[in-house]
C-alpha positions in Angstrom: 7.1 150.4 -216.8 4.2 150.8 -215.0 3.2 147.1 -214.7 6.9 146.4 -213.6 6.5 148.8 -210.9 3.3 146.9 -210.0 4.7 144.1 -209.7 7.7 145.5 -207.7 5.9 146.6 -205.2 3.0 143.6 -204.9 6.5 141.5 -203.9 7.8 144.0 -201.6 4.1 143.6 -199.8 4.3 140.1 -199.7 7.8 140.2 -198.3 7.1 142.8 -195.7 3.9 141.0 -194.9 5.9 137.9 -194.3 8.4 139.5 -192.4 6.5 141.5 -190.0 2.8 139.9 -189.7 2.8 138.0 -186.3 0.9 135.0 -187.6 4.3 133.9 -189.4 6.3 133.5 -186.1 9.2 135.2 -184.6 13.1 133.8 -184.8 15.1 132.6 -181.8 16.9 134.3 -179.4 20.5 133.9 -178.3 19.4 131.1 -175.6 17.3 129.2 -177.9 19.4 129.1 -180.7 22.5 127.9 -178.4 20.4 125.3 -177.5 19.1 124.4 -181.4 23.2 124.7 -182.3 23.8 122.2 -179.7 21.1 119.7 -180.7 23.1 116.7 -182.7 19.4 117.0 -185.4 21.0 119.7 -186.1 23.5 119.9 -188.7 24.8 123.3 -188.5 21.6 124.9 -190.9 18.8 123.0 -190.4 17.5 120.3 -188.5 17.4 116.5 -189.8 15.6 113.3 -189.3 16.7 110.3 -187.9 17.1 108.8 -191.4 17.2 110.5 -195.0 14.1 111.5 -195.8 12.3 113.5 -199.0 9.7 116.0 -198.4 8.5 115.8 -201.8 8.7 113.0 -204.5 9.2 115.4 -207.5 8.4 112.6 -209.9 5.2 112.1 -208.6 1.7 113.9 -209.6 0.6 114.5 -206.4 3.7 117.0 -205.6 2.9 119.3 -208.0 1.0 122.4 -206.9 -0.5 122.2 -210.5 -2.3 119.1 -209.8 -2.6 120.1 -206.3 -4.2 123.7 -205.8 -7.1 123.1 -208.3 -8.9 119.7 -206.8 -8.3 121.8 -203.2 -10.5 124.8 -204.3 -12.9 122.8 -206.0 -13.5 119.6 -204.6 -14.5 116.5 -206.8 -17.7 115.1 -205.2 -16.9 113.1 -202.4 -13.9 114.5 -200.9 -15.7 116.6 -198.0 -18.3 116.2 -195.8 -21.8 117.2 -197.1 -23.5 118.2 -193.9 -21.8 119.3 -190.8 -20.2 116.8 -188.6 -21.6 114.8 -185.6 -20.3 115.9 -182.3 -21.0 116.0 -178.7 -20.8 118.7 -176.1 -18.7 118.8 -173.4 -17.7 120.3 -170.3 -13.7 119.9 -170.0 -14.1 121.3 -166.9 -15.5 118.5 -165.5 -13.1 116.0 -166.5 -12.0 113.4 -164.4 -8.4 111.5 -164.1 -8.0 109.4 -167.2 -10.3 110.8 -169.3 -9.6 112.0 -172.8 -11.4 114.2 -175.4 -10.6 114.3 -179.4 -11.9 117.5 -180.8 -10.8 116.5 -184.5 -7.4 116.7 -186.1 -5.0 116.1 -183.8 -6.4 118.4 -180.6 -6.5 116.3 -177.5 -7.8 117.2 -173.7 -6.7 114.9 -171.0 -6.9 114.8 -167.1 -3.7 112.8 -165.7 -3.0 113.4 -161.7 -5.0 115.9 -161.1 -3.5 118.2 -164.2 -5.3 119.2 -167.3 -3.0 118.4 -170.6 -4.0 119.3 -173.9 -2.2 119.0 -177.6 -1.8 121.1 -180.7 -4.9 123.4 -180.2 -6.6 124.4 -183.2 -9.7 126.0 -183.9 -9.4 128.0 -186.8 -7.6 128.0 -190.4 -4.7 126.2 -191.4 -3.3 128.4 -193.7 -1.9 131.8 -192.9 -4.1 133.8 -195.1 -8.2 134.1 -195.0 -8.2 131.7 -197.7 -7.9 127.6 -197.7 -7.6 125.3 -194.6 -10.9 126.1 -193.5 -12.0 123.6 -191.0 -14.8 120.9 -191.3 -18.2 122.2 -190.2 -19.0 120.3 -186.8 -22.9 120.2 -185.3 -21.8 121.9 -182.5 -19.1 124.9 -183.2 -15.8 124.0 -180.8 -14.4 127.4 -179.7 -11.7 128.6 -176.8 -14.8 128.9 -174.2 -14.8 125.0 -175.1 -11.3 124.5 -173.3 -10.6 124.3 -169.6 -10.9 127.3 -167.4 -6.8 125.9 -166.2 -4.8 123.9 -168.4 -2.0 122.8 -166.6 0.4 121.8 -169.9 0.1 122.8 -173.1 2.4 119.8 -175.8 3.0 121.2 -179.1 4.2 118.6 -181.6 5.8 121.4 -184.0 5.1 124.4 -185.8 2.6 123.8 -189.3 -0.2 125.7 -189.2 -2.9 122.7 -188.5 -0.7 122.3 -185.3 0.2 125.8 -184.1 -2.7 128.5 -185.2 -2.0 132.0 -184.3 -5.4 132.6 -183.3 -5.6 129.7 -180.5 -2.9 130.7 -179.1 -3.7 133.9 -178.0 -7.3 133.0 -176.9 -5.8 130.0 -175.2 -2.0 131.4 -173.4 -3.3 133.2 -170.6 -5.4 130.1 -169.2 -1.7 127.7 -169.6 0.4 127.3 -167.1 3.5 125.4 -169.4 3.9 125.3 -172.4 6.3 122.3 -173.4 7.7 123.2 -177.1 10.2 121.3 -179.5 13.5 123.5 -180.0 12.9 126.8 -181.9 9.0 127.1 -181.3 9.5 129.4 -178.1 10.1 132.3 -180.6 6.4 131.6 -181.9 5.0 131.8 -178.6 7.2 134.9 -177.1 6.6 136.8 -180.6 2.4 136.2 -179.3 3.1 137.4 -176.1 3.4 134.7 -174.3 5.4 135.0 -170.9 8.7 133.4 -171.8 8.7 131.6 -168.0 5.9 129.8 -169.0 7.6 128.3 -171.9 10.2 124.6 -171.5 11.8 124.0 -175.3 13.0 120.4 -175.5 15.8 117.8 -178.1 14.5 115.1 -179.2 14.4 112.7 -175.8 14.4 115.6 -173.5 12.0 115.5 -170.6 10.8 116.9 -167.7 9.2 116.1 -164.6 5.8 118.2 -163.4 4.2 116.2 -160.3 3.5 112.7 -160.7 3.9 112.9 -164.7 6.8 112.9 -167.2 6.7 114.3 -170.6 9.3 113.1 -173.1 10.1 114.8 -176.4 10.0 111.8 -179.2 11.5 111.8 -182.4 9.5 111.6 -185.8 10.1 112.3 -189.2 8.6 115.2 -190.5 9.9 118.5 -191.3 9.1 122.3 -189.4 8.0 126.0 -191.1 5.6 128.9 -191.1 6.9 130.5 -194.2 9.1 129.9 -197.0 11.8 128.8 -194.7 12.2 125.2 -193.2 13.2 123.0 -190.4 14.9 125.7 -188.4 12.3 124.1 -185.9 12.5 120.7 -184.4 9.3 118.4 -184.6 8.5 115.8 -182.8 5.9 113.7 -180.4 5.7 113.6 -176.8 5.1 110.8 -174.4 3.4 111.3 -170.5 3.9 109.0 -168.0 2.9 108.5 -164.7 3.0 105.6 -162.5 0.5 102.2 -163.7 0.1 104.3 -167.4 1.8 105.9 -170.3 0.1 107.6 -173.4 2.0 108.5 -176.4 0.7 111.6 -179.0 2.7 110.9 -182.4 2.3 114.3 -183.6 3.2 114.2 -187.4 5.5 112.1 -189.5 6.4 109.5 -191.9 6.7 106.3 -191.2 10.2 105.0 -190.0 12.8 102.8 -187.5 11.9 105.9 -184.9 8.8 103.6 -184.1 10.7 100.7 -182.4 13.4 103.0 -180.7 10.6 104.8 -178.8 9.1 101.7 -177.8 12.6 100.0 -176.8 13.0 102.7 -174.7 9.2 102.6 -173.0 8.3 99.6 -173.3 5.1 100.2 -175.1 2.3 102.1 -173.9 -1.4 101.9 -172.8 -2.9 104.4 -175.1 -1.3 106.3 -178.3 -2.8 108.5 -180.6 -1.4 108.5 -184.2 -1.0 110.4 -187.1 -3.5 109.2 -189.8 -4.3 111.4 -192.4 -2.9 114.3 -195.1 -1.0 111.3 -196.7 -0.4 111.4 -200.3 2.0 109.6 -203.2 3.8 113.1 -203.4 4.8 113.2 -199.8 5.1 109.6 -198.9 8.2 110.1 -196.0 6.4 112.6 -194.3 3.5 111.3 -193.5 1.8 107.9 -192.8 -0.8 106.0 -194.8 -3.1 104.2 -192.7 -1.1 101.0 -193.2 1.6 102.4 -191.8 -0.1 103.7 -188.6 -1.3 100.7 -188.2 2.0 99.4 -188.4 3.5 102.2 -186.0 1.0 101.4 -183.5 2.1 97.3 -183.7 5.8 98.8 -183.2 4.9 100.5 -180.1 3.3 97.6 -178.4 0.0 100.5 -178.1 -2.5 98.4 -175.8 -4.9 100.6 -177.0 -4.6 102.8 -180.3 -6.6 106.0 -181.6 -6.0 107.5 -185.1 -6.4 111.1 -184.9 -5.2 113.6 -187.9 -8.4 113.8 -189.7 -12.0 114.4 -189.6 -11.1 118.7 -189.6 -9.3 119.8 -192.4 -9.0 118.7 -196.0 -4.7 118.9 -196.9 -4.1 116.4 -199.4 -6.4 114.4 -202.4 -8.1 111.7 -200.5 -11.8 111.9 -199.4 -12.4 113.1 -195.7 -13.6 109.6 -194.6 -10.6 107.8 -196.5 -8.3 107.6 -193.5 -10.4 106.3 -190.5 -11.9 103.4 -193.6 -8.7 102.2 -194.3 -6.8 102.2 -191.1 -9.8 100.1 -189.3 -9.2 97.5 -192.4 -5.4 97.5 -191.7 -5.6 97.4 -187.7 -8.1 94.9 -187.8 -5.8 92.1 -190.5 -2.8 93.3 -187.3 -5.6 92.5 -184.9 -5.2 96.0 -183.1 -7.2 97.2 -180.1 -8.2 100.6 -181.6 -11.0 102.8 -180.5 -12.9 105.8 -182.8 -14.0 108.3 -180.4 -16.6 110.8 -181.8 -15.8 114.4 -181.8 -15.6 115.9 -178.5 -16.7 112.4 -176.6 -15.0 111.7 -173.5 -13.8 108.0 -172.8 -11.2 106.3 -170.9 -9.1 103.0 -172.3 -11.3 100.7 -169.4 -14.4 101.9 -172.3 -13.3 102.7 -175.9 -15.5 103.4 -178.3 -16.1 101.8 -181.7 -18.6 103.5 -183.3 -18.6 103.8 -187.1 -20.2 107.1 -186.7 -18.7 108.4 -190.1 -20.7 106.3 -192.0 -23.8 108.0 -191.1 -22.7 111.3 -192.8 
């Protein structure tokens, strides 16, 4: 009796901690969810992609957590880095118009008309809980006091943990002047305490206008959640324009026919950053192998390509390196123009680096 009780109550706990602890998210209110019950991605539940898609291939090895959870608390040899990571300091207050910094994963800073843009911010876990998703040590820490004094936009692609931390957020919200959200994510950021005003959520192919830039919404094919629960949040990538250049920031997904419709309705662009990492045989429609984003960055006529989803956290089987090998075999048979920024090193398409610098590690 006593045990049952136990265990009773160690559910209640993780129930209660899930409902109530802020680092899970808060749930729409009555405007937002008009807006999510409008959306045609959404079918009356949840929200869809553009074309069926599986989050997990059941018959594969790779999708089960038994296989999973054990080779991601003990690593085979290989599959991390051995030393911290090479990286170079920065002052993102001194940034000048069309200059961009990668700080790992899939965090960007950017300077476009005179306005500071960054994407996904994360500096911390991705995981809810003190435990896994800790990320990659770098040779020189990246923290908030990293990040521009202003930040003019803040684009988050949707709301997993390695995109939306908890943490960032509230040493980052008081320094942003927009946020510009996909559809349900709003709730997140109010629950945090960020000022609702500050806050623009967007459909798939919404946009708005801020100056001289425009910021579309993009479809991709992916899938939303911070517990338990999924896609009652849309997902997505975002695309800024201004006049002479465009850039395009993937976010996450699988690869698919949303690729071409994006271009078709650009017309390609001069610089995109895509999703290249995390992959794995058990989750094959949600996210890209480097073939693929070599692939997506062919469909979108990309002048100049950067693959960004890796080199901070460790989420799937393959060794850190893995991702950035393969995808410079693949771009180079489609005869890309691709560029590997290190960590935290600011360049411009007119100079893109090329340095192998993982192989040094």
């Amino acid at each position: 009796m006593e045990i049952f009780i136990v265990i009773v109550l160690f559910i209640a706990s993780v129930f209660a901690f899930m409902k109530f602890a802020p680092v899970f998210g808060g749930r729409p209110d009555a405007k937002s969810q008009k807006l999510i019950e409008a959306s045609p991605n959404f079918n009356g539940k949840v929200f869809v992609n553009l074309e069926p898609t599986i989050d997990m291939v059941k018959k594969s090895p790779q999708a089960s957590m038994l296989n999973y959870v054990p080779q991601a608390l003990f690593p085979p040899k290989g599959k991390l880095p051995t030393k911290p990571l090479p990286n170079l300091k920065f002052d993102a207050n001194a940034l000048k118009n069309g200059e961009f910094i990668w700080l790992g994963h899939v965090s960007l800073i950017c300077k476009l008309d005179g306005k500071t843009i960054i994407t996904d911010p994360v500096l911390h876990r991705a995981f809810p809980l003190p435990v896994g998703g800790k990320p990659f040590a770098y040779e020189h820490a990246i923290t908030a006091s990293d990040y521009p004094e202003v930040i003019d936009v803040a684009l988050i692609s949707h709301d997993h943990y390695d995109h939306l931390d908890h943490k960032t957020i509230l040493e980052l919200k008081d320094r942003i002047a927009k946020f510009l959200v996909p559809l349900g994510v709003k709730a997140h950021l109010v629950k945090w305490g960020v000022d609702e005003g500050k806050i623009y959520e967007f459909d798939w192919f919404g946009d708005l206008k801020i100056g001289n830039l425009n910021f579309t919404f993009c479809p991709s094919r992916h899938f939303s959640g911070r517990t338990f629960k999924r896609n009652t949040t849309l997902w997505g990538g975002w695309a800024v324009e201004e006049a002479g250049f465009s850039f395009y920031f993937s976010g996450d997904g699988g690869y698919g026919k949303h690729f071409k419709m994006i271009n078709e309705k650009f017309g390609g662009f001069d610089l995109v950053f895509i999703e290249n990492g995390a992959y794995s045989d058990g989750w094959p429609y949600v996210h890209m192998k480097p073939e693929e984003s070599a692939q997506a960055l062919k469909d979108l006529k990309a002048k100049l390509g950067v693959p960004v989803h890796w080199g901070k956290f460790d989420l799937s089987y393959h060794a850190w390196d893995e991702p950035i090998k393969r995808f410079e075999k693949a771009a180079t048979k489609l005869e890309l123009n691709y560029a590997t920024p290190m960590i935290a090193e600011v360049f411009t398409v007119q100079n893109p680096p090329r340095k192998k610098w993982w192989d040094e590690i």
